[in-house]
TORZATI-524189 format. One line per field, with one value per residue (C-alpha): residue number from 1; residue in three letters; x, y, z. Coordinates in steps of 0.1 Angstrom, whole numbers. Example, Ala and Ser with C-alpha at 12.3 -4.5 7.8 and 13.67 -1.06 7.14 Angstrom:
<atoms>
num	c(1 2)
residu	c(ALA SER)
xx	c(123 137)
yy	c(-45 -11)
zz	c(78 71)
</atoms>
This chain:
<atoms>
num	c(1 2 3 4 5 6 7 8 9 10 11 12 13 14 15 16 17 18 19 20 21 22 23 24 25 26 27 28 29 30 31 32 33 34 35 36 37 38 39 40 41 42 43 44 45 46 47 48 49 50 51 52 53 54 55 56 57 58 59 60 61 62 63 64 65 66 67 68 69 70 71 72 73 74 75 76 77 78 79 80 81 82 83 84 85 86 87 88 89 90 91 92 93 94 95 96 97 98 99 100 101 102 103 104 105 106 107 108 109 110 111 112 113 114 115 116 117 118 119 120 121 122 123 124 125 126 127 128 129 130 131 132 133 134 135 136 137 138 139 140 141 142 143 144 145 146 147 148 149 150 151 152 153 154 155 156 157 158 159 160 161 162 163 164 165 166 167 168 169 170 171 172 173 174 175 176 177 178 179 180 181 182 183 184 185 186 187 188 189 190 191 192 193 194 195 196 197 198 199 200 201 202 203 204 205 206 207 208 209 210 211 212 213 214 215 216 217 218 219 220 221 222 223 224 225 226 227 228 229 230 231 232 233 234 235 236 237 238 239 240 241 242 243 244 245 246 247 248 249 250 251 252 253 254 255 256 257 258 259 260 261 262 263 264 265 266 267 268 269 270 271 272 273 274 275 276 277 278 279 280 281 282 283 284 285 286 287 288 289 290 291 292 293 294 295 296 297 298 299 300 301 302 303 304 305 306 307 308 309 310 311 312 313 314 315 316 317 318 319 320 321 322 323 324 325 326 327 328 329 330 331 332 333 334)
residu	c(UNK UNK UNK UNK UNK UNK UNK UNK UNK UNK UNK UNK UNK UNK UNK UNK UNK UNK UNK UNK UNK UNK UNK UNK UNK UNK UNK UNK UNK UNK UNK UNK UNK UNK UNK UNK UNK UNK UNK UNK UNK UNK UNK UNK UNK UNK UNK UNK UNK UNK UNK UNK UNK UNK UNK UNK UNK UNK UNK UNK UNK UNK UNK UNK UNK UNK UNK UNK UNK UNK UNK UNK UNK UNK UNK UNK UNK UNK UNK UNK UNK UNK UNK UNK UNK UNK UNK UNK UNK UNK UNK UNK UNK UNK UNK UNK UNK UNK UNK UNK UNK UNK UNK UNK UNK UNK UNK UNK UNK UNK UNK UNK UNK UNK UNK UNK UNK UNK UNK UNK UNK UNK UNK UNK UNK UNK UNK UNK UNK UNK UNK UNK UNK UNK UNK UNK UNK UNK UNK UNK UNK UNK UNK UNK UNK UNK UNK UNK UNK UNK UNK UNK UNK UNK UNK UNK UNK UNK UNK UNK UNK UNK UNK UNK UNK UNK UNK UNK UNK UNK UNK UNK UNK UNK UNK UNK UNK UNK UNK UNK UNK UNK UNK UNK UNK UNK UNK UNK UNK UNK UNK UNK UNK UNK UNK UNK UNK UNK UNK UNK UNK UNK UNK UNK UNK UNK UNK UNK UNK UNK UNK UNK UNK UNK UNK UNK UNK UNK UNK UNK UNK UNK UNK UNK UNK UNK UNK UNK UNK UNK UNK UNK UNK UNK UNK UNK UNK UNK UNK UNK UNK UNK UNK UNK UNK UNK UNK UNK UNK UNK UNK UNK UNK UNK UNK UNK UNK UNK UNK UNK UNK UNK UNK UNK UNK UNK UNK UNK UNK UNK UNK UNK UNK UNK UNK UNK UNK UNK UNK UNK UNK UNK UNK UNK UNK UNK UNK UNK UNK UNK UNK UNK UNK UNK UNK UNK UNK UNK UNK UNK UNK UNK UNK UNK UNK UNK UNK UNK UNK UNK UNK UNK UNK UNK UNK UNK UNK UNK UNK UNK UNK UNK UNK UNK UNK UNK UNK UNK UNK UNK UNK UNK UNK UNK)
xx	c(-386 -413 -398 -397 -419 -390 -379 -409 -410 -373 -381 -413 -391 -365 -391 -406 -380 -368 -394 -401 -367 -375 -410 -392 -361 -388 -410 -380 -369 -400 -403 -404 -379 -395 -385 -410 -385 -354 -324 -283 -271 -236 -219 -191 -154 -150 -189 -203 -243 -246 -241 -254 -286 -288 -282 -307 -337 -321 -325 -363 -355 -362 -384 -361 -328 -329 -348 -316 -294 -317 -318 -284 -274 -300 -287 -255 -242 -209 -211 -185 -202 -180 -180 -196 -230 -261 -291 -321 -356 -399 -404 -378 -373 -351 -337 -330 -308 -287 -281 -268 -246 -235 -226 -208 -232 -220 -224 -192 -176 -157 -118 -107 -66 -62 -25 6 -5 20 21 13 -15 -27 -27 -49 -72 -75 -79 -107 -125 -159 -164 -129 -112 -85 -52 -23 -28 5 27 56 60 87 66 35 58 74 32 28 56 81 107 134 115 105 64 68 53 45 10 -10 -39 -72 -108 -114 -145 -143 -169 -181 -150 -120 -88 -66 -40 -57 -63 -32 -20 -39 -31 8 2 -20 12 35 14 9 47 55 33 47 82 79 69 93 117 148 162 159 185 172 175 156 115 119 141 110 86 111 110 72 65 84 65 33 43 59 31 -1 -11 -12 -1 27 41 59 79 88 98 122 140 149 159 181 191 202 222 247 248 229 210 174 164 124 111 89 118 129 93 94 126 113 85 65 84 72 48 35 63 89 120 157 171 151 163 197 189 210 187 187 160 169 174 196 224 226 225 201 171 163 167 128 100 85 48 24 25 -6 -7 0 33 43 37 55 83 92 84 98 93 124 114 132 166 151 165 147 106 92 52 35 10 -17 -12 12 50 72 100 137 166 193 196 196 161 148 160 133 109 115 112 83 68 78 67 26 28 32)
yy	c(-590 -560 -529 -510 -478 -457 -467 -462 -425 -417 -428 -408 -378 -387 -388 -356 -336 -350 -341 -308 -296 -304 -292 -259 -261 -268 -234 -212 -223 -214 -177 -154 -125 -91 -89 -73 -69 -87 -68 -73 -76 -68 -93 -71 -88 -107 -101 -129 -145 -127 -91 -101 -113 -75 -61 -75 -64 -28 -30 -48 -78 -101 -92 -113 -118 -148 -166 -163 -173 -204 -221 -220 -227 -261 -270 -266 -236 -219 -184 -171 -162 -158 -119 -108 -98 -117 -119 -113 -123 -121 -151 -159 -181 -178 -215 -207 -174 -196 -221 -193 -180 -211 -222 -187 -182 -148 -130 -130 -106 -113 -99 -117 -110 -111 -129 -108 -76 -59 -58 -23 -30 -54 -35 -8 -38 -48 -11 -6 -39 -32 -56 -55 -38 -18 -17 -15 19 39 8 1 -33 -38 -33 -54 -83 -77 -76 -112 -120 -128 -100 -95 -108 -91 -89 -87 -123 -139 -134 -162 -146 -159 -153 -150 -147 -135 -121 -87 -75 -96 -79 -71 -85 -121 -118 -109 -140 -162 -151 -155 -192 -196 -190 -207 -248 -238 -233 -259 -285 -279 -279 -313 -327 -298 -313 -327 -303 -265 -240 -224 -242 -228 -226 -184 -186 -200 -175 -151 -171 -175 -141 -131 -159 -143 -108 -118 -148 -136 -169 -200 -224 -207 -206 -234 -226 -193 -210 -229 -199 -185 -217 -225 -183 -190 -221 -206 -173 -149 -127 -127 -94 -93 -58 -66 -68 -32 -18 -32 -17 21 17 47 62 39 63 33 36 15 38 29 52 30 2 12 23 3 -5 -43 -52 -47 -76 -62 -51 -77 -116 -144 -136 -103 -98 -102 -114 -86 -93 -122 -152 -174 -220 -220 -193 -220 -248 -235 -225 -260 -278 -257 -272 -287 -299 -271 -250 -211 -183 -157 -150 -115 -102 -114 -83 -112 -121 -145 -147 -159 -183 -179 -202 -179 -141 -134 -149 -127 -98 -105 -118 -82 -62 -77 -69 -36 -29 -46 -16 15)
zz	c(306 308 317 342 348 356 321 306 320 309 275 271 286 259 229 238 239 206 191 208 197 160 164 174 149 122 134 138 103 84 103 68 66 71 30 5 -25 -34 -12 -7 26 32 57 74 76 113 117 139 139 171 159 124 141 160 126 112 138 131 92 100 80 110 138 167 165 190 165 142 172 183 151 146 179 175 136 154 130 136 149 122 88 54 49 15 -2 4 -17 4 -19 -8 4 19 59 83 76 42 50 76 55 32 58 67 29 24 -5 -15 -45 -64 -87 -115 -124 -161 -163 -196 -210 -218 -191 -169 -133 -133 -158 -133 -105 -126 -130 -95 -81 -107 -98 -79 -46 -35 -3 -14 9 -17 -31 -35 -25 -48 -65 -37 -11 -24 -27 7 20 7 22 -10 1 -27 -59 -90 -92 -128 -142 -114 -114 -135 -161 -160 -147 -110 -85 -52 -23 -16 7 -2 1 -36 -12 -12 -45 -56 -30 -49 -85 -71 -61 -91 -114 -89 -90 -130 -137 -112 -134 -162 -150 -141 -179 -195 -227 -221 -249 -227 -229 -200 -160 -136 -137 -133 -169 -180 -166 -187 -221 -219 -213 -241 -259 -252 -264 -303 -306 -325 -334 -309 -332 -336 -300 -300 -331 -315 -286 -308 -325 -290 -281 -311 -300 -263 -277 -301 -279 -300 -292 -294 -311 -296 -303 -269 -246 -260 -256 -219 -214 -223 -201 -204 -228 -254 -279 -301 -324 -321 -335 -343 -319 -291 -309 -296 -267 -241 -208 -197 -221 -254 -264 -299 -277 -244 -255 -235 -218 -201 -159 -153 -173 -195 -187 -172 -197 -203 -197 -237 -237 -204 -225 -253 -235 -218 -248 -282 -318 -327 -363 -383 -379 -383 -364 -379 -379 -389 -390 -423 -415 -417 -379 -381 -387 -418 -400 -417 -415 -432 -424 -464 -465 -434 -450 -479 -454 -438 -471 -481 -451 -447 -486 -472 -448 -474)
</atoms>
């Protein structure tokens, strides 16, 4: 059957405006950026392509901002753009910068949380990091953990250390959101694959014991067996004696030298006078100090371990033979 000239007409209509709209996607797409050396344009937070496209006619990186608003209205964009940085180079189209808008190709910055900090050492971090938008400044620990919404817990551990990247403009509130959950799916993990021979119950005991893991191990492989001696500790009901959990407990007070009278110094943390673990963890423990903690080396019966001065730790199974261990280390020091 031929078909019809009213057919014929509605299909030329059809085929030209097909390929008049790509024609005119592909033209507004190759329109260069008024850009004559490479440039950072700062995406506000809520900003949409409509007031971004303004903004950019008033900086003179684009000569029309319905260009902007055409192409993406025809590659069917959003309107909403991921706030942050944007690297602007010579040469450089209009396609190209939407598709970077529309990718939320920012320029990150980077924050490494290093393992065994303090949450008041990690607020110093986030407050010094460049990039971010600060809202927390002067806000207790109670109050941060009431802002992300965890009313009535204890910030100290519960933020996971590692490396993270994040736009021009994020909030230390997301970030510290994200850190939170960070620690919260890595605890969780291992929780689930712990040993069947804990003396601790609940995944916060083990946030505790790890920490306290990270702050007395100086070697990795020796984590485990750490682990163990508080273990073997918590079971008998004796006390665990970790010089950390007394320096914790001085806070600020703590000159570098750890003295006997602080030793006997009676504040929830020390260890020598109250027996199992301390009220809060004592700082942010690492995967390994986790690990370690939910899995302790149950191959030996020590009690004891002391510095060798050489970055490890001699392990004891009799108090007589820490004494020596002790001595001898002591004498390495003089």
């Amino acid at each position: 059957m031929r078909p019809s000239l009213s057919g014929l007409i509605l299909l030329g209509t059809l085929v030209v405006t097909f390929w008049g709209a790509t024609g005119l996607n592909g033209w507004l797409a190759k329109t260069p950026l008024q850009v004559t050396h490479s440039r950072f344009y700062l995406v506000a937070r809520g900003a949409t392509l409509t007031s971004i496209a303004n903004d950019l006619v008033a900086a003179e990186i684009i000569g029309e901002s319905w260009k902007l608003r055409l192409l993406a209205k025809l590659d069917g964009h959003t309107d909403r753009v991921l706030a942050g940085k944007y690297q602007l180079i010579p040469g450089m189209e209009l396609g190209s910068l939407l598709s970077a808008f529309n990718r939320g190709e920012t320029l990150k910055q980077q924050l490494t949380i290093v393992e065994g900090v303090t949450f008041s050492q990690l607020l110093k971090s986030i407050n010094d990091a460049p990039g971010l938008t600060h809202t927390l400044q002067g806000q207790t620990p109670a109050q941060i953990m009431d802002r992300l919404g965890f009313s009535g817990e204890m910030a100290e551990g519960r933020f996971f250390p590692d490396t993270y990247r994040y736009h021009e403009g994020y909030t230390d509130l997301a970030l510290l959101a994200h850190l939170y959950q960070n620690m919260q799916n890595q605890l969780q993990n291992e929780w689930a694959t712990r040993s069947s021979q804990l003396e601790i119950n609940t995944p916060y005991e083990a946030l505790i014991l790890a920490s306290i893991i990270e702050k007395e191990s100086g070697l990795d492989s020796e984590r485990r067996r750490i682990s163990g001696v508080f273990h073997r500790r918590l079971k008998i009901n004796m006390k665990l004696q970790a010089d950390s959990t007394i320096i914790y407990g001085l806070g600020t007070e703590f000159d570098g030298d750890l003295r006997r009278r602080d030793m006997r110094r009676d504040t929830p943390y020390n260890s020598y006078i109250h027996k199992g673990l301390p009220p809060t963890p004592i700082a942010m423990p690492g995967l390994a100090s986790i690990k370690a903690a939910l899995n302790p080396d149950t191959s030996d019966d020590t009690l004891y371990f002391v510095a060798t001065g050489k970055g490890g730790h001699y392990f004891s199974t009799t108090l007589q033979e820490h004494n020596r261990a002790v001595a001898r280390y002591l004498s390495s020091l003089r």
